[in-house]
Structure formats: C-alpha cells, structure tokens
N, C-alpha and C positions, 0 to 999 in steps of 0.2 A: 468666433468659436466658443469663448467662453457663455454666452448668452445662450446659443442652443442648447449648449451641454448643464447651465442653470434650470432651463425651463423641461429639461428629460428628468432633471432629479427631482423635479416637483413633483413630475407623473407618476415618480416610485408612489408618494403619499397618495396622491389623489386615486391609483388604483392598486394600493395596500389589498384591498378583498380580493383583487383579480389575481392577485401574486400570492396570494393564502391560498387561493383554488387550485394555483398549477402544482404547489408543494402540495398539498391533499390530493390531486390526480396521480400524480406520479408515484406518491405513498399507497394508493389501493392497487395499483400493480405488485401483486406478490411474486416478488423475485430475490428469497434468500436463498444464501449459498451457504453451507449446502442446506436444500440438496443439487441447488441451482438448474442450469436448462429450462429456464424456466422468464426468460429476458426478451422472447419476441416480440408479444405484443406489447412491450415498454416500450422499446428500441424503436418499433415500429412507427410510436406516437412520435419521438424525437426526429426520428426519420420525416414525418410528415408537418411535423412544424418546421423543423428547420427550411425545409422543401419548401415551403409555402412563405419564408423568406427571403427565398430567391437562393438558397446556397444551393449547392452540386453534392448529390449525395453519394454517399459509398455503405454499403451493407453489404454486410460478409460473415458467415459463420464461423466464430473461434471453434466451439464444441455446437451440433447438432442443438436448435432452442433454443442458444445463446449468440447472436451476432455483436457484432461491433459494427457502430453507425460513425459515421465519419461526414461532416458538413462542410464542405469548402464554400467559403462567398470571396470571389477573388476581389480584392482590391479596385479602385477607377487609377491609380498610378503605383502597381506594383514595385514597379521598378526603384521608386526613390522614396519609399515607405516602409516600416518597418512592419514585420509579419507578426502574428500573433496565435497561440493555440492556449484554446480552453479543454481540461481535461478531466472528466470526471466518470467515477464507474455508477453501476446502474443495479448493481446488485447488492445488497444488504445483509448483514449480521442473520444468522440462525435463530428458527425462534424455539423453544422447548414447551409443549401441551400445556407442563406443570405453572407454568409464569404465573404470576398473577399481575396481569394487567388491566384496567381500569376502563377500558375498551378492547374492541378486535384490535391486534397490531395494527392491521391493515386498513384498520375501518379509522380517520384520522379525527381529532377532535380538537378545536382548540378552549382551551381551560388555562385560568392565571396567568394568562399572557403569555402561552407556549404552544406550538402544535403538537401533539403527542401521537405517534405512529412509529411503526419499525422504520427504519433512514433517516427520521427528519433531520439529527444530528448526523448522522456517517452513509450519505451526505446526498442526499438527495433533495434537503437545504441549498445544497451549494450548485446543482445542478440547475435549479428550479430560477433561484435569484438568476444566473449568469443565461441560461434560456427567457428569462423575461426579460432582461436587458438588451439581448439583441431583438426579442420583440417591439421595444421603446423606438429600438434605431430605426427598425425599417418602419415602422407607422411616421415615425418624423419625417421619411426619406431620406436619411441622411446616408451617404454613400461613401464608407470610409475608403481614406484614399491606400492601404495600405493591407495584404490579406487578411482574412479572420478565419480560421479552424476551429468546429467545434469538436470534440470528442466524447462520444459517450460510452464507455468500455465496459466487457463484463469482467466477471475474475478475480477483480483484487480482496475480496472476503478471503477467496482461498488460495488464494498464490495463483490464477491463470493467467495472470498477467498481460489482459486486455491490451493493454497501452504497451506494452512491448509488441504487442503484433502489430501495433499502429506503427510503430517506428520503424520494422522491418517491412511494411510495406510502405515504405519512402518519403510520409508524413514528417515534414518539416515545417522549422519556424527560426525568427530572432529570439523566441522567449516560448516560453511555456506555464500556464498559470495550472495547478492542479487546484479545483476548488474543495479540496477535503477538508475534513475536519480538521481544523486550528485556531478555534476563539480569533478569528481578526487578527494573531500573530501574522508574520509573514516567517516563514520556516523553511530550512534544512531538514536534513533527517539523518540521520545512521543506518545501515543496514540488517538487513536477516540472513541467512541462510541456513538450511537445514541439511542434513546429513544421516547417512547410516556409517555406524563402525562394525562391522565381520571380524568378531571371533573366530575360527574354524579348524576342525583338530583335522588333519590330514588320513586320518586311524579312527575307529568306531571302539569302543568297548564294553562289555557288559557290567555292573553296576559293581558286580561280583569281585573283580578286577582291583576295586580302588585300594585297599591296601595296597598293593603292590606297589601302585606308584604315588603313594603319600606317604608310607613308612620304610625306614631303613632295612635294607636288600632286597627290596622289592624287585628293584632293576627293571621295573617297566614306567619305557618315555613316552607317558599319558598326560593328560590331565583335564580337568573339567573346563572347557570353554565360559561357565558361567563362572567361577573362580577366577579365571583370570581375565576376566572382561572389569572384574573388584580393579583388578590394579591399572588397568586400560583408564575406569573412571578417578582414579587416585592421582592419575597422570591427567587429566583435564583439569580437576580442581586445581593441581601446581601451576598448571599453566595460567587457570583463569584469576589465579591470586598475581601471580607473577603482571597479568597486564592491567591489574587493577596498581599495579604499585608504579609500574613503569610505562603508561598509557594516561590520557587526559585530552579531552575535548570540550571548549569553553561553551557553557550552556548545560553540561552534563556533569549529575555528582559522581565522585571517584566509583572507578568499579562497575561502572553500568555497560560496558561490553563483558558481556556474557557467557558464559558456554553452562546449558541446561539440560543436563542428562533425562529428557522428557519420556522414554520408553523406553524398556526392554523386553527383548523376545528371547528365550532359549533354551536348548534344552528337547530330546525328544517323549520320552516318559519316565516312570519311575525305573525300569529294567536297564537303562543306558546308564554310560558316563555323559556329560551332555559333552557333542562335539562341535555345538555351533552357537555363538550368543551373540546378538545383534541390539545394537545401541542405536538408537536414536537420537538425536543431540541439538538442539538449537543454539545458533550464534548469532548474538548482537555484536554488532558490530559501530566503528566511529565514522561521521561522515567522508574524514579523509583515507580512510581505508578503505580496500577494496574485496568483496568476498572472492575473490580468485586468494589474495595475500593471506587473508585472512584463515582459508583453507589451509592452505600449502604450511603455516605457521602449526597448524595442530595436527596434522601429518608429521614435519618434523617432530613435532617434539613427540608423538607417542610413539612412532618409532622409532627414537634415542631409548623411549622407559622400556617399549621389546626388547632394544638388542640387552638389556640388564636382565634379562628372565629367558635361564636355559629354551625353557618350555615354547615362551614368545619368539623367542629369536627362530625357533625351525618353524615356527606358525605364527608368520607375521600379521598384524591386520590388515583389514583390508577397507579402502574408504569408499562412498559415492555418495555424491555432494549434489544436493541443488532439489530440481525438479520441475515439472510442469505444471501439479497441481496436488494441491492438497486430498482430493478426492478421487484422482487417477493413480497416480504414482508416488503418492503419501509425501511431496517434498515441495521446496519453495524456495525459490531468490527475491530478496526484494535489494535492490542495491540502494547503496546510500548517497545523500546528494548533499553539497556543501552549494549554499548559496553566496553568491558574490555580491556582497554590499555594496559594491563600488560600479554594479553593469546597469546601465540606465536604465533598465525595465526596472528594475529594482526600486531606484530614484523614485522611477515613474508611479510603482504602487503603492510607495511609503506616501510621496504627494496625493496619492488619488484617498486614499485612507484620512491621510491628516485632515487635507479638504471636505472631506465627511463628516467627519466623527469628531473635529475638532480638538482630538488629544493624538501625542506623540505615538507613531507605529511603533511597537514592539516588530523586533526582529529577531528571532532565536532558531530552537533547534525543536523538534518533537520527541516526545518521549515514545513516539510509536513510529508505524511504518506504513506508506502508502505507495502508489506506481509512480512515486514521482521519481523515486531513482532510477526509473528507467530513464527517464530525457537527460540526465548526467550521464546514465550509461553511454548512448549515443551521441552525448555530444553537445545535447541543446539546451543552453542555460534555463534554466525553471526554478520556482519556487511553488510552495505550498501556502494558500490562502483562503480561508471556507469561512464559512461558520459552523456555530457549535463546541461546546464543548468536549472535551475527550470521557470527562466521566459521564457522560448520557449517550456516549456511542455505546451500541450492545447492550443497554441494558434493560432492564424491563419498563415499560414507560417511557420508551425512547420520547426526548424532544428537544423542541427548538424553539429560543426566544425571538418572539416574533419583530421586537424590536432591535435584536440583532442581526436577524434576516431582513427588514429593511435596511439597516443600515448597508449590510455587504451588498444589497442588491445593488444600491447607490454608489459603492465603493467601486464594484464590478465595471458597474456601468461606464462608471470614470474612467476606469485604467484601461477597459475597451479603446473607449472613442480617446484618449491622447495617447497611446501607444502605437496606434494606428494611424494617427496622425502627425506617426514622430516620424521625420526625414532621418535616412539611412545617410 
C-alpha cells in the first residue's frame, strides 16, 4: 500500500501544471454570492468529472441556478471500511467594480509563486487539490475498499448553507473533511447566528404628543421604539461583557464570542413617535456551544432588562433568530463544531499531513466560520482542512501559494486513500 500511495504523490509533482489548470478552470467560472445563481455550469463541470470517475452522481437545485452535486464512488468492501466525505462550496466572496485588481478576478494568473483569482484562497484551492486527487486514484485504478463522497455545495458565502441540504437529504459518512480555508491547520470552529430584535409600541402617536410622555403630568403611556431599543442595546453589551468574563474556549483570546449590533431600522417619518425599531445583531459563538443555547441566553437576559422599564414591560421584545439566506431572508446559522482529537480520522489527517510536509500538524480552532458545523450539527464527526490563508480570502488579489496547494493536494491525497482503507 505504502509504495502505491509513494508513486501517486510523485504524480502531484510530475503534473503540478495540470493541477494549476483545474484551479484556473474552476476560478473562471464566475460564481459570487451575492449575487449568486449563478453555480450551474461549475457544478455542472464537477458533475461531469466526478462522473467520468466512475462515481454516482446527484444534482439538485438548492435556489433556481444554484445546485448542489453530490458524487458517491461506493467502496469494493463497504461494509468493513471506513466512509469518507469531502466537502466543499463552489461559490465565492462578492467582488465590488471599484477593486483594484491586478487582473480580471476571474480571468487567473499565476505571479510570485501564487495563483491570483477570486476563490483561489476561499476555496476553490481546496476543491481543485482534493478533485485532482481523486483523479490520481482512478488513473492508478486504485479501488478504495471503503466509500468516498464528494460534495460540492452552493451557499456558504451567504449563509444557504449548501451542505445542510446535503445532510437532510441523508448524505452520510465516518468523517467528514471540509477543504476550506485553514493554512494546513486542521480546525474546529465556533459558531454564527444572526437575529432580529422588534421593538414595537402597541399605540401610534403623533410627534406632537412627546411631551406628554417624557415630561412630568404628561400622563401619556408612550414612548419612542427607537429610544428604548438604546436600552435593549445597553442590555446586550452587559451581557456580552458578562461572557467575556465568564466564558473561554482554548485557541480563542478572551472575549471573542460576540454579540454585534450590525443594523438598525426604525421609525416611520418625521410627523410620528417611532412605534417600531428593529435590531439586527450578530452572534459568535464557542465551539461547545450551541446557537439554540446561545439564543435562548440573550432572550433571557433582555427580557429580565424589559421587565425593569415600565414602558418595555407592556411592550416586550420580540425575537427571530436564524435564517435561510443572507440575500433572501437577511439571516444565517453557521453552527459551531469542536473537533475530537482523540477520533481516528483525526489521527489519520494529522499522519497524512506530518507525512507530507514533514513538520508537526497544527490542530486549533478558526477565527471564522464555514459549513462545517453543519456535520457536527447532524452528527458526523468532521474537521476543517484546505489551504490558503484567511487574510487572502475576500480580498482583492485573492490568492493561493502554489506551493502550498501542492503540498494539500499531496496531503488530500494521503488521508483519501488510508482513511479509506481504514477497517471499521
């Protein structure tokens, strides 16, 4: 085993060009989100390489434009072999007219030893390496004895969370590898979720009014929704000091679960009192939390700060948590995943890495957020592994060392074929 698996990671070197071409093909498919729908004919190409592998494909439209391709190559002995899925999304960072970039995003170049295109980092890198490696396998013939899933999802730029629909249509595994962006770490992650808070006066009043009910004998139970949306946000900062003091997650500096008052709406014109102010709020969260807990914790507590404000107490808030999509329904879950050091895949990728690259895996946590909390959501142990750095994801000049894309391709390759050939 070991001698076949030597003479595949030669061929990463020996066809380096040919692996530079698939990351420049898949970077000239323009598929940012938003404005996104815009992922078929990518999809379509993953669809027909994998196909042309031998796998079993699945296409299916998340949103109209945008499908999710799904590759199964069943195992020669599933049954006493451990499964495996690769997971990665296909849609990229937003680009803005004004950029000034050094080429077309889309049009890819490579320059000082980097490919430079929209994805290359976030992560169409990580798609590109692990799609060329299972091309190595099937040119060897090599027939893992144990299943392989590939996943190519849309979504994850804007919270549609591609790979949640993958789970809920019954897509399983032993492990799950997400190839995002994480420099060669193998990582966890913490969670997102976002939120609306509803202010709303139950009574309308004219503007005319407000003495009445801010100065003494006014005797009218008014008040301005945007006014006391101030103490709604007064009451999130208490909170978010409070779990910076009494919260901590190893890999994370204090303080980094969050709550970020990102929008507000409210207010009808000048002529009203405003009766309605709507917050918008982003939460980070720690891996071993969960945004269900997470919610329910900032529910409590800001209505404990209502029931302290005449006003709030007969106009309590109101909350809605989550969402489908950033560009449908302005909201998003990305749930958080804590990885298990101690579950063989793990083992298995820290050896496939060391074996590479010849210096010790790094194992931590990310400071950002990808679908890989979805497979802890349901259940199925996963970590995050790509290449790329985080400061070249999204930004202008996106890119990726090409040197460190061969090495994941090689790394890939590895933890493929012995995970696969790891008896259950």
């Amino acid at each position: 085993m070991e001698e076949r698996l030597h003479h595949l990671i030669k061929e990463v070197d020996a066809q380096q060009e040919e692996l530079i071409h698939l990351l420049e093909h898949l970077i000239r498919f323009k598929t940012p989100a938003p404005p996104a729908r815009n992922t078929e004919e990518a999809q379509q190409f993953v669809a027909s390489f994998l196909e042309e592998k031998g796998f079993q494909i699945d296409k299916w439209d998340v949103y109209p434009g945008d499908p999710n391709v799904v590759g199964v190559l069943k195992g020669v002995d599933s049954d006493h072999y451990k499964s495996l899925i690769v997971n990665g999304h296909m849609d990229v960072a937003e680009v803005n007219e004004d950029e000034e970039w050094i080429t077309d995003p889309f049009t890819p170049i490579v320059q000082d030893g980097a490919v430079i295109g929209r994805g290359a980092a976030d992560m169409k890198g990580g798609l590109a390496g692990a799609l060329f490696a299972i091309g190595l396998l099937h040119e060897a013939g090599i027939q893992l004895p144990g299943d392989l899933t590939f996943q190519s999802v849309i979504g994850e730029e804007v919270g549609e969370a591609g790979t949640l629909e993958c789970c809920k249509r019954g897509y399983s595994a032993d492990f799950a590898v997400v190839v995002d962006t994480s420099d060669l770490h193998i990582q966890g992650q913490g969670g997102v979720i976002t939120g609306w808070i509803t202010v709303k006066s139950k009574k309308t009043f004219h503007d005319g009014t407000r003495r009445e009910m801010i100065h003494a004998g006014g005797k009218l139970m008014g008040a301005s929704a945007i006014e006391k949306m101030m103490k709604i946000i007064q009451g999130l900062q208490e909170l978010e000091r409070h779990w910076a003091v009494m919260k901590s997650y190893p890999g994370y500096p204090a303080g980094t679960n969050t709550i970020n008052p990102a929008v507000i709406e409210g207010g009808r014109h000048a002529a009203f009192i405003a009766d309605e102010c709507r917050l918008w709020i982003t939460v980070h969260f720690y891996p071993n939390e969960t945004y269900e807990q997470v919610a329910k914790e900032i529910e409590e507590h800001i209505l404990s700060v209502a029931k302290a404000d005449p006003w709030l107490r007969e106009n309590p808030p109101l909350f809605e948590w989550g969402g489908s999509s950033m560009i449908v329904d302005r909201g998003e879950i990305f749930p958080s995943l804590e990885v298990d050091a101690d579950h063989p895949a793990v083992h298995t990728l820290i050896d496939s890495h060391e074996s590479v690259l010849n210096e010790q895996a790094i194992v931590d946590v990310s400071p950002s957020v990808t679908d890989g909390g979805w497979f802890g959501d349901a259940g199925i142990p996963a970590a995050i592994y790509g290449p790329g750095r985080l400061h070249h994801a999204h930004a202008v000049n996106e890119q990726l060392s090409v040197e460190q894309f061969v090495q994941y391709t090689k790394a890939i390759l590895t933890f493929i074929y012995k995970w696969c050939h790891t008896a259950k």
